[in-house]
C-alpha positions as CSV (number, residue, x, y, z in Angstrom):
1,X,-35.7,-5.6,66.1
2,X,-31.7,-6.6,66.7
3,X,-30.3,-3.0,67.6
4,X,-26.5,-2.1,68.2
5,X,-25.2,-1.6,71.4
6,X,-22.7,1.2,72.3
7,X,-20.0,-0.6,73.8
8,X,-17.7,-0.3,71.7
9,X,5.9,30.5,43.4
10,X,8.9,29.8,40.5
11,X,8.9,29.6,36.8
12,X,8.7,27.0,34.3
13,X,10.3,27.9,30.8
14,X,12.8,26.1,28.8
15,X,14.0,30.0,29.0
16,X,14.1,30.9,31.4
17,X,15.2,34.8,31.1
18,X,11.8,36.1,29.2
19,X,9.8,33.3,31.5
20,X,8.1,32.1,28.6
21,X,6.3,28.7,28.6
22,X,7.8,25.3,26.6
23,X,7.3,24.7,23.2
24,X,3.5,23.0,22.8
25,X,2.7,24.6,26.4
26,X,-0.5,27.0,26.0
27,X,0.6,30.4,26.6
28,X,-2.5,32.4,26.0
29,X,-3.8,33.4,29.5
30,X,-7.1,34.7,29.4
31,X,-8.9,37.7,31.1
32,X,-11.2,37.0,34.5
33,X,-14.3,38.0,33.3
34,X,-16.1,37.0,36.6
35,X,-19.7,35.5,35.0
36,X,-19.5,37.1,31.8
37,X,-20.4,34.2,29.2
38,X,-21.1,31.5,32.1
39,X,-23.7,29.1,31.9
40,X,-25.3,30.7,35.1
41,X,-25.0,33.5,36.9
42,X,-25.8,34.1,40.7
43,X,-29.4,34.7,40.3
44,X,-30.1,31.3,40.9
45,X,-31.8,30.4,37.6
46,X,-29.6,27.6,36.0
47,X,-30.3,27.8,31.9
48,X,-29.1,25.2,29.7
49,X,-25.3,24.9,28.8
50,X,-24.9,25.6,25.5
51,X,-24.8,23.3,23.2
52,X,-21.4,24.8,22.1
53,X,-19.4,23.9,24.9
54,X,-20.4,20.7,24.4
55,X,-18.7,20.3,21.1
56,X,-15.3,19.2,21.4
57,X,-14.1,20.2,17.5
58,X,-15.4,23.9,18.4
59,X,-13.5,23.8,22.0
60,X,-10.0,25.3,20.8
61,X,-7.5,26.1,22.8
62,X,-8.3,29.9,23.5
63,X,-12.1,28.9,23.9
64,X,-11.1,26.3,26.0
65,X,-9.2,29.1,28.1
66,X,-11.9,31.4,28.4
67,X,-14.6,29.0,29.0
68,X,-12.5,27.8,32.0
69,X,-12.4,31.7,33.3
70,X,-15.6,31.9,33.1
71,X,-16.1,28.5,35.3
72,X,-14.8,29.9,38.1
73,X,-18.0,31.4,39.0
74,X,-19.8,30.1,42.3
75,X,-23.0,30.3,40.1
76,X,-21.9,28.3,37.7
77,X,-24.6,25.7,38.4
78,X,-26.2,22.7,35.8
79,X,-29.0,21.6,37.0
80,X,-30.7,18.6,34.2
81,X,-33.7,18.4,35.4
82,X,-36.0,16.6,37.4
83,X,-34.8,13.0,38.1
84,X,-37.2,10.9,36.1
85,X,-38.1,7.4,37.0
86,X,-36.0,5.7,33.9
87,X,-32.9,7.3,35.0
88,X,-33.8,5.1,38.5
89,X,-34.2,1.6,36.2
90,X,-31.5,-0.9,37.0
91,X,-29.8,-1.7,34.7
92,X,-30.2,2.0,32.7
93,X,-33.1,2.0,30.5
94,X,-30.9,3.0,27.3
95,X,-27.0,1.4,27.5
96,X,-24.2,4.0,27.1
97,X,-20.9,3.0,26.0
98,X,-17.8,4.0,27.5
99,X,-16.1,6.9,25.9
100,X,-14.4,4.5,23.2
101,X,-14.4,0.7,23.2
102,X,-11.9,0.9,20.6
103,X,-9.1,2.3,22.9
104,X,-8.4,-0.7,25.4
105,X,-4.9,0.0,26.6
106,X,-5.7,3.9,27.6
107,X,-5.4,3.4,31.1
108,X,-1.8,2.2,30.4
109,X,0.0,5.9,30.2
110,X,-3.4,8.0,31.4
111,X,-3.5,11.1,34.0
112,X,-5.9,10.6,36.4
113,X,-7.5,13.1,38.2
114,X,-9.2,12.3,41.8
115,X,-12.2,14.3,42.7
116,X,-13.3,14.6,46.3
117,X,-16.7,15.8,45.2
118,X,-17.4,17.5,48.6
119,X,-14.4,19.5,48.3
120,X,-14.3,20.2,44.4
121,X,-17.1,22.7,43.9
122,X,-20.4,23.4,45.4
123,X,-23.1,24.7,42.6
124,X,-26.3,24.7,44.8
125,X,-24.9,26.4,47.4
126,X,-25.2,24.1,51.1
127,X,-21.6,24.3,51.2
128,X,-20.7,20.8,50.2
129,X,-19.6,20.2,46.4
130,X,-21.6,18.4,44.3
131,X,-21.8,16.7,40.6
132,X,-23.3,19.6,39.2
133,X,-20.3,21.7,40.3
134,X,-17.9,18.9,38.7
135,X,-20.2,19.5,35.3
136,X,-19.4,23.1,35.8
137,X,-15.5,22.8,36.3
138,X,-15.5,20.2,32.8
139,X,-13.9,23.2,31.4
140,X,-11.1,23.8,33.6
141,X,-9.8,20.2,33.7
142,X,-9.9,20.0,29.7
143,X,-7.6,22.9,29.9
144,X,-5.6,21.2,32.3
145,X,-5.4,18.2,29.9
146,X,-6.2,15.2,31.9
147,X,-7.7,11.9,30.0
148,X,-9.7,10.8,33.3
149,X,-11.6,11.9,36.5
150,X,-12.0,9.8,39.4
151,X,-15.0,10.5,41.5
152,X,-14.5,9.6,44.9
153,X,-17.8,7.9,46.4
154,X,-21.0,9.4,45.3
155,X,-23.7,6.7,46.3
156,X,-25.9,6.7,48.9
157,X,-24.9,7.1,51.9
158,X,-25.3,8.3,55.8
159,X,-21.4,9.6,55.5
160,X,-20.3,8.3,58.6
161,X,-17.1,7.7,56.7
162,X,-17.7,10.7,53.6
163,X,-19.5,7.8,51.3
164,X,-17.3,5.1,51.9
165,X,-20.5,3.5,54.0
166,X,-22.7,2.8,51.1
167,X,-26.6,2.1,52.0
168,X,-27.2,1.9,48.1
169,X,-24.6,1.2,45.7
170,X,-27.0,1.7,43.1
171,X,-28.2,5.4,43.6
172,X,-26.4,8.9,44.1
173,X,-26.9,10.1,47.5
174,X,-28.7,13.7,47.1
175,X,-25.9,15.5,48.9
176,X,-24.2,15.1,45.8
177,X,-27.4,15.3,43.3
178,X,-29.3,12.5,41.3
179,X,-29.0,10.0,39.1
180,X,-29.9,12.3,35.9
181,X,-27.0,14.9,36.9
182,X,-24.6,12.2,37.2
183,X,-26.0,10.5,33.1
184,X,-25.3,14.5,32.4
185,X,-21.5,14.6,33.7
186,X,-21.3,11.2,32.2
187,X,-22.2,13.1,28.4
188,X,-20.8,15.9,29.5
189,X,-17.2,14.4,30.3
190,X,-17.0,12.3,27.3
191,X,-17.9,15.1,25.1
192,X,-14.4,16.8,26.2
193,X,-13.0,13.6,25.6
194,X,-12.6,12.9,29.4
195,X,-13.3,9.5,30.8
196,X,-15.4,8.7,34.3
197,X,-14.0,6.6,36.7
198,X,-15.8,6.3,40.2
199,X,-14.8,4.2,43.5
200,X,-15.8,0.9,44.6
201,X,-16.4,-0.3,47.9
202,X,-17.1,-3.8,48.1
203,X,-15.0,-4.6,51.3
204,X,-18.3,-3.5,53.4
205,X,-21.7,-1.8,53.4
206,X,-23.3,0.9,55.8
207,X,-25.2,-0.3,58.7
208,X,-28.0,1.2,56.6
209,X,-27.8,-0.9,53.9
210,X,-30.9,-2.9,53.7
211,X,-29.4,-6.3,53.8
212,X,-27.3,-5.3,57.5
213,X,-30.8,-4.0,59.0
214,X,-32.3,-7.1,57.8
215,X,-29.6,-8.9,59.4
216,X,-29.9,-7.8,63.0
217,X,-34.0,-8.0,62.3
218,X,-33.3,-11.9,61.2
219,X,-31.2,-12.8,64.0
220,X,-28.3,-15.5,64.2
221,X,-28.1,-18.0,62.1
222,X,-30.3,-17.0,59.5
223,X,-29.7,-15.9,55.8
224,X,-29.6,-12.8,56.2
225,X,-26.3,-12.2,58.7
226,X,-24.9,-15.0,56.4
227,X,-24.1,-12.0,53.9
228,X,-21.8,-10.3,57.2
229,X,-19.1,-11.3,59.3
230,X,-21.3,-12.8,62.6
231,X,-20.2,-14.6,65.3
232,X,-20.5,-15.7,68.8
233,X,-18.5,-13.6,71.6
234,X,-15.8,-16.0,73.4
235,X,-15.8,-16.0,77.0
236,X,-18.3,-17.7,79.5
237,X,-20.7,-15.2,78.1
238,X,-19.8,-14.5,74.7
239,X,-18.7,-11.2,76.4
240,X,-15.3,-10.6,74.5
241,X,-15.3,-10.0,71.0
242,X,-14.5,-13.3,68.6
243,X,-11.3,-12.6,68.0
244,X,-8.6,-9.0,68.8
245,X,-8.7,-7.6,65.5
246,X,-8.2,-3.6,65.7
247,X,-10.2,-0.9,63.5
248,X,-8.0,0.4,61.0
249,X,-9.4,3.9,62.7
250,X,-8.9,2.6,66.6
251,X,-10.5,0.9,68.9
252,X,-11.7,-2.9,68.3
253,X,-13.1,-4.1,65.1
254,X,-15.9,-5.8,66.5
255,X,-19.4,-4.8,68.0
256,X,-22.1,-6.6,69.6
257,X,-25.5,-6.5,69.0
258,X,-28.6,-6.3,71.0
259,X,-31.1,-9.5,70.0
260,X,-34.7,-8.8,69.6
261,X,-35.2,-10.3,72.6
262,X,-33.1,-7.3,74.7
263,X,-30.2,-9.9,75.4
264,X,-26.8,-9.7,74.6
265,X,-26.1,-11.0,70.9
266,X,-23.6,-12.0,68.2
267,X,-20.9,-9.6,67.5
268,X,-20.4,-8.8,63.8
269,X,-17.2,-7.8,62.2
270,X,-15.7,-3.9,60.5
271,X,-12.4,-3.9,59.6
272,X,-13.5,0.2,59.4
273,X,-15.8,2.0,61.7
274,X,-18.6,0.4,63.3
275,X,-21.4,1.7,60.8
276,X,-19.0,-0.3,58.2
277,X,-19.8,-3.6,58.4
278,X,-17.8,-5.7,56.4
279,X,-19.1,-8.3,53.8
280,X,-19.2,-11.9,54.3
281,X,-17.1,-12.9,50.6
282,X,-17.8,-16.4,50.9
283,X,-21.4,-16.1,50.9
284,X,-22.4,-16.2,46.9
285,X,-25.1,-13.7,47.3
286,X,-22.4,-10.7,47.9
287,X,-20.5,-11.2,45.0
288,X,-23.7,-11.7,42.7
289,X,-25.2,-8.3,44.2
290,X,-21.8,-6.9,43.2
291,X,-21.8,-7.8,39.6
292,X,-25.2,-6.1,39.5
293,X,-24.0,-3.2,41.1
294,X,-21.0,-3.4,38.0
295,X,-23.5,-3.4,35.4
296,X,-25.7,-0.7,36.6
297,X,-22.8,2.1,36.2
298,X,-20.9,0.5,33.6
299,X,-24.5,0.7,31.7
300,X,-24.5,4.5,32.2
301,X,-21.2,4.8,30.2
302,X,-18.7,4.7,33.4
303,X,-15.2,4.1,32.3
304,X,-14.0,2.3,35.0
305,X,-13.3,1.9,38.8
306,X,-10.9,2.9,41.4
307,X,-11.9,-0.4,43.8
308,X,-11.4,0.4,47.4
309,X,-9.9,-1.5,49.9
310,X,-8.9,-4.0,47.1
311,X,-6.7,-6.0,49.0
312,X,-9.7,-6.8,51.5
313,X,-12.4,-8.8,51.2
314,X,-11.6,-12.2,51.5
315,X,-11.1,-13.2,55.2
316,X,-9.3,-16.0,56.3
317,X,-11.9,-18.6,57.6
318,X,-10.7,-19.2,61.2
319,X,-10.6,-15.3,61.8
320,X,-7.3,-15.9,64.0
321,X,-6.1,-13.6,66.3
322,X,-3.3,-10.7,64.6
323,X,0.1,-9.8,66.1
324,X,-1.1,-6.2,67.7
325,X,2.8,-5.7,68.3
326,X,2.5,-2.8,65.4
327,X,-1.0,-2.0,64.9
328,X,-1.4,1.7,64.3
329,X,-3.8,3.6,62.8
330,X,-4.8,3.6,59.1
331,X,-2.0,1.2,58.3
332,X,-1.3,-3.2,57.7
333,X,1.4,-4.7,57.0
334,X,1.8,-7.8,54.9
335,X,1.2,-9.7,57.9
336,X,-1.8,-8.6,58.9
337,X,-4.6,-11.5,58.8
338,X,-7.4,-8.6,58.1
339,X,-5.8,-8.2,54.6
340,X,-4.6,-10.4,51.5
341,X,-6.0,-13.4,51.7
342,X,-6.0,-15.2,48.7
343,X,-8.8,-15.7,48.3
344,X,-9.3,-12.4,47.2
345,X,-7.6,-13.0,43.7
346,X,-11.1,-15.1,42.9
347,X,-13.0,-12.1,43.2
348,X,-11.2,-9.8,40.9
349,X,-10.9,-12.8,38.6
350,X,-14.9,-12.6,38.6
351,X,-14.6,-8.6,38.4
352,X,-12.5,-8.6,35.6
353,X,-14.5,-10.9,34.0
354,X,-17.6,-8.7,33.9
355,X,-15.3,-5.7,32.8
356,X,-13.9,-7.6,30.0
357,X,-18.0,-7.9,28.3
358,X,-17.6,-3.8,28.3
359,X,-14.5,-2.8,26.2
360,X,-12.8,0.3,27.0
361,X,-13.7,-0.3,30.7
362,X,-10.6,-0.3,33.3
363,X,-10.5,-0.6,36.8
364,X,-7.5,-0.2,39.5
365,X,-7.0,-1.3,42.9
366,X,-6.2,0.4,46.5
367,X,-3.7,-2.1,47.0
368,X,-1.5,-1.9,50.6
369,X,0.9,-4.5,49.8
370,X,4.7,-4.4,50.2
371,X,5.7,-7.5,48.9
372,X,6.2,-6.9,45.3
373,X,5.6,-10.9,44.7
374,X,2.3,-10.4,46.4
375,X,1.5,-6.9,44.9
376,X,2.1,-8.4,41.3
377,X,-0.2,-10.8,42.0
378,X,-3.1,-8.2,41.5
379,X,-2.1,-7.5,38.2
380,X,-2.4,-10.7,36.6
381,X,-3.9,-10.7,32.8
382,X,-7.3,-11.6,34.6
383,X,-7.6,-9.6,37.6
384,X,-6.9,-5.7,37.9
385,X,-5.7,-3.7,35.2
386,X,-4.0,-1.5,37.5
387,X,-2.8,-1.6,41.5
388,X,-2.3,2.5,43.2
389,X,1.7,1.8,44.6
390,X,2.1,4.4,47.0
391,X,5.7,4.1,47.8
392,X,6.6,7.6,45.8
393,X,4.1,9.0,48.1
394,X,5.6,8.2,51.1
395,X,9.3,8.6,49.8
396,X,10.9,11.5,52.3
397,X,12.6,14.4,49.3
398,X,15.8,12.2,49.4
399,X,17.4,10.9,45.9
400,X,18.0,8.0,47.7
401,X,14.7,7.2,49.2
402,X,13.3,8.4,45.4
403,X,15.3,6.3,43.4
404,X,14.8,3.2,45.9
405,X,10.7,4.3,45.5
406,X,10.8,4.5,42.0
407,X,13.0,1.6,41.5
408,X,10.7,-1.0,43.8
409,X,7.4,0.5,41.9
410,X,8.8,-0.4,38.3
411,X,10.1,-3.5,39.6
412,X,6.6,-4.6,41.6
413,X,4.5,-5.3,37.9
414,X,7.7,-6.5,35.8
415,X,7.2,-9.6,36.5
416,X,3.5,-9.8,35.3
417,X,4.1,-7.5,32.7
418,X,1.9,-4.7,34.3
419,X,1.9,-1.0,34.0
420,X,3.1,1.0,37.0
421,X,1.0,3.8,39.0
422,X,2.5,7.0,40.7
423,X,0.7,9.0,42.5
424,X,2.3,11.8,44.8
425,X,-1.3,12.6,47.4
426,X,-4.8,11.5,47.9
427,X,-7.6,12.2,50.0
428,X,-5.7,9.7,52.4
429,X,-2.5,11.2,52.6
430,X,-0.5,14.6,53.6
431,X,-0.5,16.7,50.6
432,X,3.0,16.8,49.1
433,X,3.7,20.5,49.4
434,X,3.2,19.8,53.6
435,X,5.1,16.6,53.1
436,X,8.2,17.7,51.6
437,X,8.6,21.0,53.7
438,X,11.4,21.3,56.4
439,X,11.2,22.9,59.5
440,X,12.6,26.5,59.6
441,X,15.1,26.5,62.9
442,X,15.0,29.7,62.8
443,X,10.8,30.1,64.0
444,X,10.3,26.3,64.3
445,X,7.4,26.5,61.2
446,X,7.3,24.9,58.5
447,X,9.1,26.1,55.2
448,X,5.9,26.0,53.0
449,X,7.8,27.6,49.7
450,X,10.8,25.2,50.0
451,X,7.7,22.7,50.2
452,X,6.1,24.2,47.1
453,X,9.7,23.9,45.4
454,X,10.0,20.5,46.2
455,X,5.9,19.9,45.3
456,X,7.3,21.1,41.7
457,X,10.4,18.9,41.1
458,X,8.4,15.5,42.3
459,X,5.4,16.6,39.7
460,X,8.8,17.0,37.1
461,X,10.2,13.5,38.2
462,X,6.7,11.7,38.4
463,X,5.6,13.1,34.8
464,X,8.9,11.9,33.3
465,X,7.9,8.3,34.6
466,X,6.1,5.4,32.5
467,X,2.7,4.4,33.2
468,X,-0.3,5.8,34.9
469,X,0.1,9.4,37.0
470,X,-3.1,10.4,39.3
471,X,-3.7,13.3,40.5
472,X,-5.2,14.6,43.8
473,X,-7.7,17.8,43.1
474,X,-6.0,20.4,44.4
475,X,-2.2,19.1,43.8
476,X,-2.3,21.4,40.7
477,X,-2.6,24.4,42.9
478,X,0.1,23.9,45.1
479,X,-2.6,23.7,47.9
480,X,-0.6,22.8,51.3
481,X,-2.4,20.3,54.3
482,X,-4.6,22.6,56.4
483,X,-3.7,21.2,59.9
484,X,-4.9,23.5,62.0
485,X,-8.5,23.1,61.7
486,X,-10.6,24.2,64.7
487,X,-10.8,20.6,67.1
488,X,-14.8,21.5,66.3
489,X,-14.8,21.1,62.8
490,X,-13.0,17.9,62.4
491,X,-14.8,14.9,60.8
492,X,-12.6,12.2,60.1
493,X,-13.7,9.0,61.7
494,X,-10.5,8.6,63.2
495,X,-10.9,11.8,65.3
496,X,-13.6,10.0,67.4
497,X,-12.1,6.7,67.3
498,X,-8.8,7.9,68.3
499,X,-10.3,9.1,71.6
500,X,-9.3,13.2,70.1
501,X,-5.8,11.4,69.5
502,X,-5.4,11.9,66.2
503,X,-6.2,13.9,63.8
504,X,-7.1,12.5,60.9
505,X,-7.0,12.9,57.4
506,X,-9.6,16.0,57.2
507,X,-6.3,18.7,56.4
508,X,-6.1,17.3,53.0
509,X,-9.7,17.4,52.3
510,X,-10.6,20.9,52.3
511,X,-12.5,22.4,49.9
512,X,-10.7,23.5,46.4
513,X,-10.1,27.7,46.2
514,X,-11.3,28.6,42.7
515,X,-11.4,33.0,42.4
516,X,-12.0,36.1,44.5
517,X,-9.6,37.4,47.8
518,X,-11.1,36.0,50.9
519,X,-12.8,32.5,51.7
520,X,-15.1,30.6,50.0
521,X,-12.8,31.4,47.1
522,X,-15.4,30.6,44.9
523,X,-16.0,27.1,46.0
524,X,-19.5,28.3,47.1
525,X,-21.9,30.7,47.8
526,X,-22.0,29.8,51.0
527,X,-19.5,30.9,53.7
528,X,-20.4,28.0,55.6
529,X,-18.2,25.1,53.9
530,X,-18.0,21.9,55.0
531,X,-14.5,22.2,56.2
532,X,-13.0,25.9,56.5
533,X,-11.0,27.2,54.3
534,X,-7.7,29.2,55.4
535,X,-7.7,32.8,54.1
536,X,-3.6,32.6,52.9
537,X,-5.3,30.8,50.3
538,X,-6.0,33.8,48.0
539,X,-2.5,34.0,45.9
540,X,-3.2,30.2,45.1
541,X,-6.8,30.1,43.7
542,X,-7.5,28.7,40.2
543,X,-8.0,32.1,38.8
544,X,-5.3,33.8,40.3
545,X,-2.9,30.7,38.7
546,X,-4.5,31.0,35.2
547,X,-3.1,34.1,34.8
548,X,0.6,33.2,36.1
549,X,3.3,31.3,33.7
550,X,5.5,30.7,36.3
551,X,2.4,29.2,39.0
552,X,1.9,25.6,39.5
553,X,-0.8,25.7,37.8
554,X,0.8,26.3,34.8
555,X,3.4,23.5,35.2
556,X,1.4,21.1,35.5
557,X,-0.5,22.1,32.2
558,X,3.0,22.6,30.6
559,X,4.1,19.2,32.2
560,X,1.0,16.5,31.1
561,X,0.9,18.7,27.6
562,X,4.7,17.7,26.6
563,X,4.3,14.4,28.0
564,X,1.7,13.4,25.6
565,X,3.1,15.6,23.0
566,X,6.9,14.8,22.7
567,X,7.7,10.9,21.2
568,X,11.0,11.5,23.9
569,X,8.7,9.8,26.6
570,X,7.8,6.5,24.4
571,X,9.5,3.4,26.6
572,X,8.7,1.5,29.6
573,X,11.6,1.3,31.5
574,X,14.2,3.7,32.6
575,X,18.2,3.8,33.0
576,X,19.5,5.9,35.5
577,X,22.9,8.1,35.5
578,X,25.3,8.7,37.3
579,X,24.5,12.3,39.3
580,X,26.2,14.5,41.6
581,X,25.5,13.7,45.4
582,X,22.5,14.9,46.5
583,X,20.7,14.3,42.9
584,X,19.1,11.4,40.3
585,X,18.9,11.4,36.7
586,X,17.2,8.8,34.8
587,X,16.4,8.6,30.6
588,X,13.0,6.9,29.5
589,X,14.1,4.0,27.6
590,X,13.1,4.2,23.9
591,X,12.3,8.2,23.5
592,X,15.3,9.0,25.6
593,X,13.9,12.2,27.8
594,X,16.0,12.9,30.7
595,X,14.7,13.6,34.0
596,X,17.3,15.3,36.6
597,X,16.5,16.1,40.1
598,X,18.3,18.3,42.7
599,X,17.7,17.6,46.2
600,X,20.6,18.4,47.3
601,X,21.8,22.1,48.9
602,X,24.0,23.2,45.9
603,X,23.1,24.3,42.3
604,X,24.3,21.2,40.5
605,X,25.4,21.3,36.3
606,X,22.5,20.2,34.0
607,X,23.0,16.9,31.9
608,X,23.8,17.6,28.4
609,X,20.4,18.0,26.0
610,X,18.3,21.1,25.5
611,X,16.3,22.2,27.9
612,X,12.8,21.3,27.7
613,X,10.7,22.0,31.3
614,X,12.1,22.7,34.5
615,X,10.6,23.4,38.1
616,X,12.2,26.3,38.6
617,X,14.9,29.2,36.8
618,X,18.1,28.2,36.3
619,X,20.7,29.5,39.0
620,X,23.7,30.5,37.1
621,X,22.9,28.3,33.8
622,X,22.8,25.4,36.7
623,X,19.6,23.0,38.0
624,X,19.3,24.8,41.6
625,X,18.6,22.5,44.7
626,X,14.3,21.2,44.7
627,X,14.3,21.1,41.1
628,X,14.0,18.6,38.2
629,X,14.4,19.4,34.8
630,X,13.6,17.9,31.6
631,X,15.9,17.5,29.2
632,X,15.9,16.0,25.2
């Protein structure tokens, strides 16, 4: 057997004064009732849900509410039932359609929602969240009114990189549940009118995966490492790795094998971390697995995929050597060989393809491309129906940088016609309320509710936008980057591969608070979560939100309600106004909403309309500096 070696706090009213909500905002905040009419309590027994809450005609607005209340219950578990050996079958013994094959252009002005299912809710208690706790929180994102989830990776894996090494892309790994609980969320979601989308990692496999341990079992040359990136070491000895490609989490991309004869073998290729080896696209095999892997979840009713790593794949065939002049960690620039190869545009024309058989299906791409010639390509009519842009992301709180963000996104899919993306945080990035805070001179700290103000006028400005908004769990709450975990706790692959460098990405991935004063907040039963949570936590729990008009919570109900509500955001485009310094303003094109932002120091006049959201109270009648406002 071939083994590896080891080498290598405001309001948000359109009054203001009373602090009321908007017209069409809910304003009926109801009572925490702790478990009182959950579908579990903390006993342990886990009875049906009721067949009620599964009814969307019978889910008003007020039972919606208090349904979501009573959520917030560790207990709250679903449990199914026994995985039975039809729910295994591939493809799924009984097809389920996706939520409405009528409805093919949803995806074009959707909210998203991204669910790091480790850190969303934990039902069984271990600590780690789980799909039975994303069944048991259905409640709470109706009432937030999102038309999507996105489940970040689910299938079975060893987690060397939290599911992004997938062993079987065709299973749920039991740290999360079973196949029958994730058929249940599948029913579950669409009752509520909610659509499932889940990530896609075709880049690479674990080293688990049956087809890499058959590799290094097979040896070179054979079939087998045909499906991976193998090749001979250069140097006298094939000593140094085949080419100085970096891991986008440090260290080289390459390892070397051990034969089955105990000598020094072939190295093989991960882009990622070692136990991530990436797939060999030209071998027909890979892409043939993949379309089975497409069927089997678009079978069970899946909606769509967020693809990972969707500017990968293809490699160019000489694998030549990269300019390492600035190589840094978690990062490529258009220039970088280990990325955007053309011949990656073949594959998603052979992804869409399968997609396009199951109507109402959608898929978008992790796409780390500057170029907006090159990005656009992605969105052809026959590849993805939508590419992440994560320039507003990484947009400092400047109008300038904003406007030049906004401006470069819209402009990136004109010229195919495409729809755009915004997205403010992911599991990959700082959370925005950490992001946009200054340091205080006066103690050197960050300023974490000048952050928060500024967390609220981008969710303004990014609602106002056209196109696709997606959400990170957790952005809703206002929840700020935890980054100073214990050096103990820390997970993230680049920790380790850093050398203890760097950090990592782990202080935007703790676990959600949902209720109660002091940590787990609800998450779990457990105190023992997966990554700690911070006890200044307690004032921004679901529950404690829920009941606050003026919390962020609140705005962002008030903020996706209007926007599907009011026929002022119809349009595709925008035209910007003139603004004070310091500030932006911008109309959608057709329904004519305005968007103002102050980022400036000074309150700042509003533009003329009625006031229909804002970010936070007026100062003097005036838009105050880190606010937006909407106006009609």
């Amino acid at each position: 057997m071939t083994t590896v070696s080891d080498e290598t706090p405001g309001v948000v009213p359109a009054e203001p004064s009373d602090g009321g909500q908007t017209d069409g905002a809910h304003t009926d905040v109801p009572e925490t009732t702790g478990t009182e009419g959950n579908v579990s309590d903390l006993s342990g027994d886990t009875p049906e849900i009721e067949s009620a809450t599964t009814d969307p005609d019978a889910l008003d607005d007020e039972a919606i509410e208090a349904e979501a209340d009573a959520e917030l219950d560790p207990g709250a578990e679903y449990d199914p039932g026994a995985e039975t050996a039809a729910a295994r079958d591939e493809p799924a013994s009984v097809v389920v359609p996706q939520l409405d094959p009528t409805d093919t252009t949803w995806w074009k002005s959707a909210v998203f929602y991204q669910i790091y299912p480790r850190s969303f809710c934990d039902a069984n208690g271990d600590g780690v969240g789980d799909l039975a706790g994303v069944i048991g929180k259905l409640g709470y994102l109706e009432l937030l009114g999102i038309d999507a989830i996105w489940l970040s990776p689910i299938m079975t894996s060893p987690m060397a990189d939290h599911g992004y090494d997938v062993a079987d892309p065709r299973d749920i790994d039991p740290l999360f549940g079973d196949l029958a609980t994730f058929d249940a969320l599948i029913a579950e979601a669409h009752a509520r009118d909610i659509r499932v989308t889940m990530d896609l990692v075709p880049n690479h496999t674990s080293d688990q995966h049956e087809w890499f341990r058959a590799a290094l079992a097979a040896g070179p040359g054979s079939p087998e490492r045909e499906r991976y990136i193998f090749r001979d070491g250069r140097g006298e000895n094939g000593d140094e790795p085949p080419n100085n490609w970096h891991s986008i989490f440090g260290g080289p991309s390459w390892t070397r094998v051990t034969e089955a004869d105990g000598s020094p073998g072939q190295w093989y290729l991960h882009i990622f971390a070692a136990e991530q080896p990436d797939l060999n696209w030209e071998n027909p095999e890979v892409f043939d697995d993949l379309e089975k892997t497409l069927r089997f979840w678009l079978d069970r009713g899946v909606d769509g995929f967020r693809i990972d790593v969707a500017h990968g794949m293809a490699k160019p065939a000489d694998l030549p050597d990269m300019d390492l002049t600035n190589t840094a960690l978690l990062s490529n620039d258009d220039d970088d060989p280990r990325f955007n190869n053309y011949a990656v545009h073949d594959i998603h024309r052979k992804i869409r393809k399968v997609l396009d058989e199951y109507p109402g299906a959608a898929n978008v791409g992790e796409i780390w491309v500057n170029d907006n010639e090159r990005f656009a390509e992605y969105l052809r009519p026959d590849e993805l129906h939508l590419g992440f842009n994560f320039r507003l992301a990484k947009a400092p709180f400047k109008p300038e940088a904003i406007r030049e963000a906004i401006e470069n996104s819209l402009d990136a899919v004109l010229s195919v016609s495409g729809t755009p993306t915004w997205t403010l945080s992911n599991h990959d990035v700082e959370r925005e309320v950490t992001r946009y805070a200054p340091v205080d001179p006066a103690t050197g700290d960050l300023d974490l509710a000048r952050g928060t103000r500024r967390a609220r006028a981008m969710l303004v400005v990014e609602m106002a936008l056209p196109g696709s908004i997606f959400l990170y769990n957790g952005s809703e709450l206002g929840l700020p980057n935890v980054d100073d975990l214990p050096e103990e706790v820390l997970q993230d692959p680049v920790w380790e591969r850093s050398g203890h460098t760097e950090r990592g990405r782990d202080g935007c991935r703790v676990p959600l608070p949902w209720q109660g004063t002091e940590p787990p907040f609800g998450f779990s039963t457990s105190a023992d979560t997966w990554l700690p949570m911070p006890e200044s936590w307690r004032s921004l729990t679901a529950e404690a939100q829920l009941e606050d008009v003026g919390s962020m919570l609140s705005l962002y109900r008030a903020a996706i309600e209007l926007r599907y509500d009011r026929p002022e955001f119809a349009g595709d485009s925008i035209d910007w106004y003139e603004a004070p310094e310091g500030c932006l303003a911008f109309r959608r094109s057709e329904g004519f909403l305005i968007c103002a932002l102050n980022a400036g120091e000074v309150p700042v006049p509003l533009p003329p309309g009625e006031l229909l959201l804002i970010s936070s109270p007026l100062a003097d009648g005036m838009l105050p500096p880190d606010a937006a406002a909407w106006l009609v």
